[in-house]
C-alpha positions in Angstrom: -74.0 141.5 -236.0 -72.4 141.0 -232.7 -74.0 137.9 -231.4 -73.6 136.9 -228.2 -72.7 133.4 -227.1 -72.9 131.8 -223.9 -70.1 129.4 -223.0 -70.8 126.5 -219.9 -68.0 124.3 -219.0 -66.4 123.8 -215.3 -62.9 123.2 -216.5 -61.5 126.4 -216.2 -58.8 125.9 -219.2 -61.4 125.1 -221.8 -63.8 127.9 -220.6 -60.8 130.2 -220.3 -59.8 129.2 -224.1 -62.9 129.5 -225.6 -63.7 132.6 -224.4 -60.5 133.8 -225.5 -60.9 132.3 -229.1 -64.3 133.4 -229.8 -63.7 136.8 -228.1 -61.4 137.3 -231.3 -64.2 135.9 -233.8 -65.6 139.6 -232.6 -68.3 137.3 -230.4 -70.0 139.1 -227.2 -69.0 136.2 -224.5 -70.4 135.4 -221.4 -69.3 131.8 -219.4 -70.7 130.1 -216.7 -68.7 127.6 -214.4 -71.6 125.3 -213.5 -75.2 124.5 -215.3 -77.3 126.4 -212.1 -75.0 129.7 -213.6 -75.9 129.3 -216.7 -79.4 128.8 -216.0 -79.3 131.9 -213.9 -77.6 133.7 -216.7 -80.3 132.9 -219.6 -83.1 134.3 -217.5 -81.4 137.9 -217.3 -79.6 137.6 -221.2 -80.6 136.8 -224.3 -78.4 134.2 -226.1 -77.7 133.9 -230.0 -75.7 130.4 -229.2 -75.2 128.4 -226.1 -72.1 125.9 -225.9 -72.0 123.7 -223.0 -70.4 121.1 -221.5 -72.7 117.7 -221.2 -71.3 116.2 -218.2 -71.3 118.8 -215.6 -71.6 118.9 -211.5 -75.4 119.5 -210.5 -77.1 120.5 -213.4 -75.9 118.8 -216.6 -76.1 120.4 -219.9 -78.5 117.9 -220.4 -80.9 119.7 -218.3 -79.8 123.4 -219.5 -81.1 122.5 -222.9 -84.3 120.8 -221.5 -84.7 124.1 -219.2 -84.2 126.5 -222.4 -86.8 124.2 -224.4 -89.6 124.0 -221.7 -89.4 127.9 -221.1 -90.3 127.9 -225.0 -86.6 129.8 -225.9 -85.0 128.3 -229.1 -81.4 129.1 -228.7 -79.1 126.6 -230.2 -77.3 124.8 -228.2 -73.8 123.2 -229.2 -72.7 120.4 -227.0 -69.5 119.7 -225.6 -68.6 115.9 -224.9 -65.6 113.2 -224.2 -65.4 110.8 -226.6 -66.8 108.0 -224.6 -69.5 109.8 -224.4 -70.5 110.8 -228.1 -73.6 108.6 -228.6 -75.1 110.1 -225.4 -74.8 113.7 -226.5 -76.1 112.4 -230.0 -79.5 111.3 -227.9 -79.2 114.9 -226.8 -79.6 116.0 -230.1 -82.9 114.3 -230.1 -84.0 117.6 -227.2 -83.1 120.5 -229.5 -79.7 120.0 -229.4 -78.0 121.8 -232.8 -74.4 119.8 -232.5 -72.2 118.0 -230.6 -68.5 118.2 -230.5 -66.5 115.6 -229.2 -63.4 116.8 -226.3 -60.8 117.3 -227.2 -61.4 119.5 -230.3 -59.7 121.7 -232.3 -60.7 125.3 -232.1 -61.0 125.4 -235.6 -63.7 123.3 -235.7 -65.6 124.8 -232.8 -65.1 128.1 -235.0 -66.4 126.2 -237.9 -69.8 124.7 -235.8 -70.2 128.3 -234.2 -70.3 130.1 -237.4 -72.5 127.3 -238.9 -75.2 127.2 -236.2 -75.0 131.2 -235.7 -75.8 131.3 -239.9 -78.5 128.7 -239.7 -80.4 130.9 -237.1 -79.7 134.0 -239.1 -81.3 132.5 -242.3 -84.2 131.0 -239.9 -84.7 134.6 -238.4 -84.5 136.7 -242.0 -87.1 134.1 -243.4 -89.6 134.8 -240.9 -88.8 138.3 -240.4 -92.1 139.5 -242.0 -94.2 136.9 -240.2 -92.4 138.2 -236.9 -93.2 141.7 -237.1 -97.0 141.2 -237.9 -97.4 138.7 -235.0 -94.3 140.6 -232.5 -93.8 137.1 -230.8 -91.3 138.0 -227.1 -88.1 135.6 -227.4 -89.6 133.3 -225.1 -92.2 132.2 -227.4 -91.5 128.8 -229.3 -92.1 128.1 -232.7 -95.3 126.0 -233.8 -96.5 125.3 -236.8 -98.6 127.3 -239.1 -102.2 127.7 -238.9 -103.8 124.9 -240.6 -106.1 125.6 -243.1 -108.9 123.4 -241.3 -109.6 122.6 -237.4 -108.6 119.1 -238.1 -105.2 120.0 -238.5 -102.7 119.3 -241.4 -102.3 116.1 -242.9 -99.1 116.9 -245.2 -97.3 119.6 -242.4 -93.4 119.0 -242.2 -93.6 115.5 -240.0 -96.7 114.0 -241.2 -95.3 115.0 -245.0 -92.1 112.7 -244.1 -94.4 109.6 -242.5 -96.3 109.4 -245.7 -93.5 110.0 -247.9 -91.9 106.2 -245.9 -93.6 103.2 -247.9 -92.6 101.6 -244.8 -94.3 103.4 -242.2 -97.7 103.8 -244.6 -99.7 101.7 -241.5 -99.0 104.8 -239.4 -99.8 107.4 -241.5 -103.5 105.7 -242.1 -103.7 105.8 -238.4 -102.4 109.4 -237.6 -105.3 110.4 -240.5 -107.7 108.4 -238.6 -106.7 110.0 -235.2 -106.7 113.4 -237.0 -110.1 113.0 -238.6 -111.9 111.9 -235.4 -114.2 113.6 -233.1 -112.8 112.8 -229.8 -110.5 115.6 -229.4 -107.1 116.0 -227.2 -108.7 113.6 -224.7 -107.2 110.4 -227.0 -104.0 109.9 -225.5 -101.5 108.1 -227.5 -98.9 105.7 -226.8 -95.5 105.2 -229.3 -93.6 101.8 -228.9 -90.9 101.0 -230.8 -86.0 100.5 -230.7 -84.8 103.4 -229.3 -83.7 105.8 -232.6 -86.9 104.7 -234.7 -88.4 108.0 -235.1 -91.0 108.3 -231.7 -90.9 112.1 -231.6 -91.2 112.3 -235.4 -94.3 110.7 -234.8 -95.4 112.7 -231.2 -95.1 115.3 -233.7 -97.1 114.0 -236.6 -99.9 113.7 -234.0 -99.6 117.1 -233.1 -99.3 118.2 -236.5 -102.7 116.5 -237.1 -104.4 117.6 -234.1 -106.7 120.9 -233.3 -104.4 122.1 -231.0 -101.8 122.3 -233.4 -101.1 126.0 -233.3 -100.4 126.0 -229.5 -97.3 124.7 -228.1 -95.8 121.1 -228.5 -93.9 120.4 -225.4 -91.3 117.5 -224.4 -89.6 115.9 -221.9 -87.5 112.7 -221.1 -89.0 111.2 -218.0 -85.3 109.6 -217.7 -83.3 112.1 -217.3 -84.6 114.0 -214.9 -85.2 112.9 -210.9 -88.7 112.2 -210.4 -89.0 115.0 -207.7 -88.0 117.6 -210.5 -89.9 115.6 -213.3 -92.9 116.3 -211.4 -92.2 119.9 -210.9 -91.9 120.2 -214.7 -94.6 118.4 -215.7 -97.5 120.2 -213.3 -95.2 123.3 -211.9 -95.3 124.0 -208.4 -96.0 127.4 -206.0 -93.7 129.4 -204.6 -92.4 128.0 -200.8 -93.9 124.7 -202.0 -90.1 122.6 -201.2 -86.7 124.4 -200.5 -85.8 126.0 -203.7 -89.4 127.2 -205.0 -88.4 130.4 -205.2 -91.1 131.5 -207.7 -94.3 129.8 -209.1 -93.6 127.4 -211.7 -96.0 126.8 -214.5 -95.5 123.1 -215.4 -95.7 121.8 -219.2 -99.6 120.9 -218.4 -100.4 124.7 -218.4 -97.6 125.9 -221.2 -99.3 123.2 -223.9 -102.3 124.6 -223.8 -104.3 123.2 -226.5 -101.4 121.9 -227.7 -99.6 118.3 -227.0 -97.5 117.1 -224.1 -94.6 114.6 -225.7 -93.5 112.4 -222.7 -90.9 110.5 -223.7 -89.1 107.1 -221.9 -92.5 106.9 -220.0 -91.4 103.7 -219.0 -88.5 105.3 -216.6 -91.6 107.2 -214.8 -91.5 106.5 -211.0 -94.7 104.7 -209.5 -95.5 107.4 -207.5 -95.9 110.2 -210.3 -97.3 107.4 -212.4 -100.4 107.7 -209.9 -100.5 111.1 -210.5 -100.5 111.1 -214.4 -103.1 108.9 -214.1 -105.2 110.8 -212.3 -104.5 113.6 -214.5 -105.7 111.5 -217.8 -108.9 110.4 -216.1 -110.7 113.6 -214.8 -108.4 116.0 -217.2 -107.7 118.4 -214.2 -104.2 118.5 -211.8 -102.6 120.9 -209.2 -99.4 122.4 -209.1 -97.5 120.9 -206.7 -97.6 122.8 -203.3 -101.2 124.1 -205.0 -104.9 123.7 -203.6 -106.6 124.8 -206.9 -107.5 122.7 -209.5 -106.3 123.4 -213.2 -108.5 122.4 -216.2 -106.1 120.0 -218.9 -106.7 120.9 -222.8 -103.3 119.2 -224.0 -103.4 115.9 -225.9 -101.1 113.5 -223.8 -98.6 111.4 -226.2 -96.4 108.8 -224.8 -93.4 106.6 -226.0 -91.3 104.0 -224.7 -88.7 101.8 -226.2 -89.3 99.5 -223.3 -91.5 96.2 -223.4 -94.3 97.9 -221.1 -96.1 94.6 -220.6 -92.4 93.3 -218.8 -92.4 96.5 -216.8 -96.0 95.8 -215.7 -94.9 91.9 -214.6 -92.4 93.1 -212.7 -94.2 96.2 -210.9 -92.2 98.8 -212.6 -95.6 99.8 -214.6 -99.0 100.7 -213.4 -101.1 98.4 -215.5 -103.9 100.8 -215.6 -102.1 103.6 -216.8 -100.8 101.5 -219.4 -104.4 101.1 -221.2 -105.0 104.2 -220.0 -102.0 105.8 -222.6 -102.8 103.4 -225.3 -106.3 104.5 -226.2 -104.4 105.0 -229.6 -101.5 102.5 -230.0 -98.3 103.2 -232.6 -95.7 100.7 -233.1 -93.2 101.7 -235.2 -90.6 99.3 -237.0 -87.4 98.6 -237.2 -85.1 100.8 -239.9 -84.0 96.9 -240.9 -87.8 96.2 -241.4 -88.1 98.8 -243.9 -85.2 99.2 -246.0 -87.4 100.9 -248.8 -87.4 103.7 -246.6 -83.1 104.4 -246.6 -83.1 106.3 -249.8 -86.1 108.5 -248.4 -84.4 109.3 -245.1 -81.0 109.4 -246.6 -81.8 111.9 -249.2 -84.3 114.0 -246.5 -80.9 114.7 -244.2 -78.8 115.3 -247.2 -81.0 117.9 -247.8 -81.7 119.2 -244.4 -77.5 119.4 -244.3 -77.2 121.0 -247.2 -79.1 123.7 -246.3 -78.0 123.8 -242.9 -74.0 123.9 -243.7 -74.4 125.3 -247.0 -73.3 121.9 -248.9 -74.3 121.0 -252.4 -74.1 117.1 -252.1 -76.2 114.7 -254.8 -78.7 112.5 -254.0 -77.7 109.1 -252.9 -76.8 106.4 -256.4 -77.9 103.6 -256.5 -75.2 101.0 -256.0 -74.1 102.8 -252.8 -77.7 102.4 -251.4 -77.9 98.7 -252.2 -75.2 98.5 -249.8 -76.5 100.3 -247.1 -79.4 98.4 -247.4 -77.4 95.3 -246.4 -76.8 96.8 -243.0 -79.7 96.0 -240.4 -79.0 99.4 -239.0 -79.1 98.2 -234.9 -79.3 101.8 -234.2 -82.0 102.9 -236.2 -82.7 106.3 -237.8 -80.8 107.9 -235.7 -77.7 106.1 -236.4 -78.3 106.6 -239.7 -78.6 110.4 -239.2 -75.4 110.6 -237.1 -73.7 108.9 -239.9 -74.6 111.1 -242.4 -73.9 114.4 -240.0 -70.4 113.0 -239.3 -69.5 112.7 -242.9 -71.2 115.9 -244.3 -69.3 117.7 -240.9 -65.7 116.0 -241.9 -66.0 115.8 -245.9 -68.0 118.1 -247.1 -68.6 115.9 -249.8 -70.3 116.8 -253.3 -71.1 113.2 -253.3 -71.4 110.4 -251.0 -68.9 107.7 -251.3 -68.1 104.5 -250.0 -64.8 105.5 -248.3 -66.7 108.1 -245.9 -68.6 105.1 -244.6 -67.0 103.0 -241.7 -65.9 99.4 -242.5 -68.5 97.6 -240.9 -71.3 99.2 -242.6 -70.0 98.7 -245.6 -69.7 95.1 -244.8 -73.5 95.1 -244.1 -73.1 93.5 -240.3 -73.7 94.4 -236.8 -70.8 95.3 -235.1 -71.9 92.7 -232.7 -71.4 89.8 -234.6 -67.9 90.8 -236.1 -66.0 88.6 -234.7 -68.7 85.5 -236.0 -68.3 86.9 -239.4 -65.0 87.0 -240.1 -64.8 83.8 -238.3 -66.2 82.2 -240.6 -64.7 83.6 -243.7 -67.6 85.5 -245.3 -67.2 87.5 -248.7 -67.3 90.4 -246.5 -63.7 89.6 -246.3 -60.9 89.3 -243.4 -60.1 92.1 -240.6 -57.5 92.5 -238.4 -58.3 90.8 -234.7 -57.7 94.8 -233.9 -60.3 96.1 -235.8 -62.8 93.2 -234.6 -61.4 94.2 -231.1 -62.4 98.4 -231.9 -66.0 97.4 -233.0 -66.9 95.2 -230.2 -65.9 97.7 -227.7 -67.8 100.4 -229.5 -71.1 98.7 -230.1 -70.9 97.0 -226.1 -70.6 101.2 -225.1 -73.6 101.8 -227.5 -75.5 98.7 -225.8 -74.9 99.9 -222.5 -75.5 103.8 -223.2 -72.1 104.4 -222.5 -72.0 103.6 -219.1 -67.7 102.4 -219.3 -68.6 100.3 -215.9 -71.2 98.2 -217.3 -69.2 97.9 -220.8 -66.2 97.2 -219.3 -67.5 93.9 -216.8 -69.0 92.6 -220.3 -66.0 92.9 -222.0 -63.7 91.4 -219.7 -61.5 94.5 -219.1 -60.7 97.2 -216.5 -62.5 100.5 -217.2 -58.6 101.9 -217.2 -57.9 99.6 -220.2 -61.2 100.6 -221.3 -60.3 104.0 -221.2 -57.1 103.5 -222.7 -58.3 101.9 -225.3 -60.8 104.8 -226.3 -58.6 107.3 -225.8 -55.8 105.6 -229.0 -59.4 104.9 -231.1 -59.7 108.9 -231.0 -56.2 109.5 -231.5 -55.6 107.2 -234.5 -59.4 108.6 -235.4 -57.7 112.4 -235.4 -54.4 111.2 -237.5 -56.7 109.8 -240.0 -58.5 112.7 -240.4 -55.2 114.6 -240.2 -54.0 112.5 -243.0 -56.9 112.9 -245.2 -56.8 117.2 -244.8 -53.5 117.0 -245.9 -53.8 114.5 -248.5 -56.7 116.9 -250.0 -54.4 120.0 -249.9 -51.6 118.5 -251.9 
C-alpha cells in the first residue's frame, strides 16, 4: 500500500532529509514548512501518518494534532521534539499523539516508529473492516464506542473495565456506576481533580463510557494551550466574517458532541471572561456561535478536570466561584499513583500489553521481586510517568522480559529525584552516587517541575540557561553512547 505521510517541520534540513528517507521507504510524501500549511494541507489530503515538529512558528504541532482531533480525523500523529523538551511532547501524547521522538534522531529509528504506527493503523483498519462497510463512516468521522447494550451505557467498556480492575480507584468506580445509573441525564456536569498524570481523561472517558450519549462523539480540549480568543472559537464555533480570519462557519465542540461528552481539560487555565460564558452555557443549556445571533440547544454532558487547587484559584480571582459548584455537581478526586501502589502491577501489565500489540513485542508479565521495587518509588509523576517509562524501554529493548537494568537508577533506588542529593547524604542502603549523577537528576526533575520551561529551571538551579543547555545537550549524548554501547554489545 502506498501510504502517504505528511511531514511538518520549518527547518528546511530535516524536512529536506525526511522526505528524502521516507521517499525511498516507497512512502507518498507531502511536507509542510509551518503548522497553518499543514493545516491547510489536511483539509484537501488524506493522511495515513502525520510527523511534525512540536515547537513550531504560529501554529505548533501542538495545535495541528488538537485541529486533526476536533475535526473528528484519527490520523496518527508522530511528534518531533528537542530533548529539553521530551516531557512536554509526552503530555502531547495525552491529545492523540501516537509517539514522540526526541531531535536529533537517527533515521533508522524514525523508519522504525513510521513503520510501527503505519502497521498499528493497518491492523486497527483490517479489524473493523466489516463494521466499516456496513456503517460506510467518511474519514472525518471519529471512533466511539460501541452501542451499549442498554440506554444507561456500559459499565465494563474499555475505560470503565480498567477503573474497576484498580483496587485503588474502587471509590470511583462506585461513583461513575452511580452517575451512570441515575436519571438526570447529560445535564450533571462533572468535575475531575487530581496531580497532573493521574489518569483524568481515563476517567472523562469512563463517564462517557457510562453515559447515554455514549455512541455520539467524545470530544477534548486543553483550555491551556490554546489562547482564549481561539479557545472560545473551538469550544462554541463562530460565523463566517465574525473576526479577521473567519473565513468559513465554524462548528464549535458544543455542536460536534452531540449527545455525546465535552472533556475540558486544565479548566483552571480558562480565562475569566470565557469562564462567564461557560457558565452561562451550563445554566440555561443553550449558547451562540461567536459572531451568531441564534441560539443553539446543548445535549453534551460537560466534564471538567484540573490539577489545580480550584479553591486557591477562587481566593485569588483566577476562578469564578460559581462556576466552580456549578462543574462539581459530581466531584472525582483521584489519588496519587504513591497512594495506590496495589494498582502498579495492574497498570504495568495493561501497557505491557497495549505495547505488545502495538509494536508486535512478546514481553511477560511483570515478577514479582521487580514489582516490589517499583513499588518503593512514590512515582511524583504519576501514571503517566510510569507509562513513559515502560514506552521508553519496550521502544529501546525490545525486551522479552522486564529487567532491572532497563530501569533508570533512581527508580530503582525507590526516591524522588528531588531528594537525591538528601539521600545519599545521608548514607542510605540505597547506596552512594557520583555528585554527577546527583547533579543529572536534579536538573531533570527541576525541568519536569517547571514543565520544561529552561528559564524558570535554570534561576532555580542556580545556572545560566547556556550551562543549562550545555549540560542537556552531554546527558543526550552520553544517553546516545549508552545506547550505542548496548546495540553493539547485543550484536557480539
Amino acid at each position: 500500500m502506498n501510504f502517504r505521510i505528511l511531514i511538518v517541520d520549518d527547518e528546511a534540513t530535516i524536512r529536506a532529509s525526511l522526505v528524502e528517507s521516507l521517499t525511498r521507504e516507497g512512502y507518498d510524501i507531502t511536507s509542510a514548512e509551518s503548522g497553518e500549511d499543514a493545516l491547510v494541507k489536511t483539509h484537501s489530503t488524506v493522511f495515513d501518518l502525520v510527523i511534525t515538529d512540536l515547537k513550531l512558528p504560529g501554529v505548533s504541532g501542538l495545535e495541528i494534532l488538537q485541529a486533526l482531533r476536533n475535526q473528528g480525523n484519527e490520523t496518527p500523529v508522530i511528534m518531533m521534539t528537542a530533548y529539553g523538551d521530551v516531557d512536554t511532547a509526552v503530555s502531547a501524547m495525552r491529545y492523540g499523539a501516537y509517539d514522540f521522538i526526541p531531535k536529533p534522531f537517527k533515521l533508522g529509528t524514525m523508519k522504525k516508529q513510521v513503520r510501527a504506527a503505519l502497521k498499528a493503523t493497518s491492523i486497527e483498519s483490517d479489524d473493523n473492516s466489516t463494521e466499516q462497510e456496513q456503517a460506510k463512516p467518511s474519514k472525518s468521522t471519529p471512533r466511539t464506542p460501541a452501542k451499549p447494550k442498554n440506554d444507561m451505557g456500559d459499565f465494563n467498556g474499555q475505560y470503565m473495565g480498567m477503573i474497576k480492575a484498580c483496587p485503588g480507584l474502587a471509590s470511583i468506580a462506585h461513583i461513575l456506576e452511580k452517575v451512570g445509573n441515575s436519571r438526570s441525564g447529560n445535564d450533571t456536569s462533572i468535575l475531575i481533580q487530581g496531580e497532573s498524570g493521574t489518569g483524568k481523561e481515563i476517567v472523562a472517558r469512563a463517564v462517557h463510557e457510562i453515559s447515554r450519549g455514549s455512541q455520539d462523539r467524545f470530544m477534548e480540549i486543553n483550555c491551556s494551550a490554546l489562547p482564549e480568543t481561539l479557545l472560545e472559537s473551538e469550544v462554541f464555533g463562530h460565523e463566517k466574517g465574525s473576526f479577521t480570519d473567519a473565513k468559513n462557519r465554524k462548528e464549535g465542540l458544543f455542536e460536534l458532541a452531540g449527545h455525546g461528552s465535552i472533556f475540558l481539560d486544565e479548566i483552571g487555565e480558562m480565562g475569566i471572561l470565557l469562564q462567564a460564558r461557560l457558565l452561562r452555557v451550563l445554566e440555561s443549556r443553550r449558547f451562540r456561535r461567536v459572531g451568531g445571533k441564534d441560539d443553539i440547544d446543548v445535549h453534551a454532558r460537560v466534564v471538567a478536570a484540573t490539577n489545580q487547587k480550584l479553591a486557591e484559584a477562587i481566593e485569588s480571582g483566577n476562578f469564578r466561584n460559581d462556576l466552580y459548584y456549578r462543574l462539581q455537581v459530581v466531584e472525582i478526586e483521584i489519588p496519587p499513583l504513591r497512594e495506590r501502589p496495589q494498582d502498579l502491577e495492574i497498570l504495568i501489565n495493561h501497557f505491557l500489553r497495549a505495547f505488545n500489540e502495538e509494536m508486535h513485542l512478546q514481553a511477560k508479565p511483570i515478577d514479582a521481586k521487580l514489582l516490589e521495587m517499583l513499588q518503593k518509588y512514590p512515582w511524583p509523576g504519576n501514571v503517566r510517568e510510569l507509562r513513559n517509562v515502560l514506552k521508553r524501554i519496550m521502544i529501546l529493548e525490545e525486551p522479552e522480559e522486564l529487567l532491572a537494568e532497563y530501569f533508570p537508577s533512581h527508580i530503582l533506588a525507590g526516591h524522588n529525584p528531588r531528594h537525591a542529593s538528601q539521600h545519599h547524604a545521608l548514607g542510605q542502603a540505597t547506596g552512594l552516587m557520583p555528585l554527577a549523577e546527583v547533579e543529572r537528576l536534579q536538573i531533570l526533575y527541576t525541568l519536569e517541575m517547571t514543565e520544561n520551561n529552561k528559564s524558570k529551571a535554570a534561576r532555580i538551579l542556580g545556572i545560566s540557561r547556556q550551562t543549562l543547555r550545555e549540560k542537556l545537550r552531554i546527558y543526550e549524548e552520553k544517553a546516545e553512547e549508552d545506547r550505542s554501547l548496548k546495540a553493539d554489545s547485543a550484536e557480539n
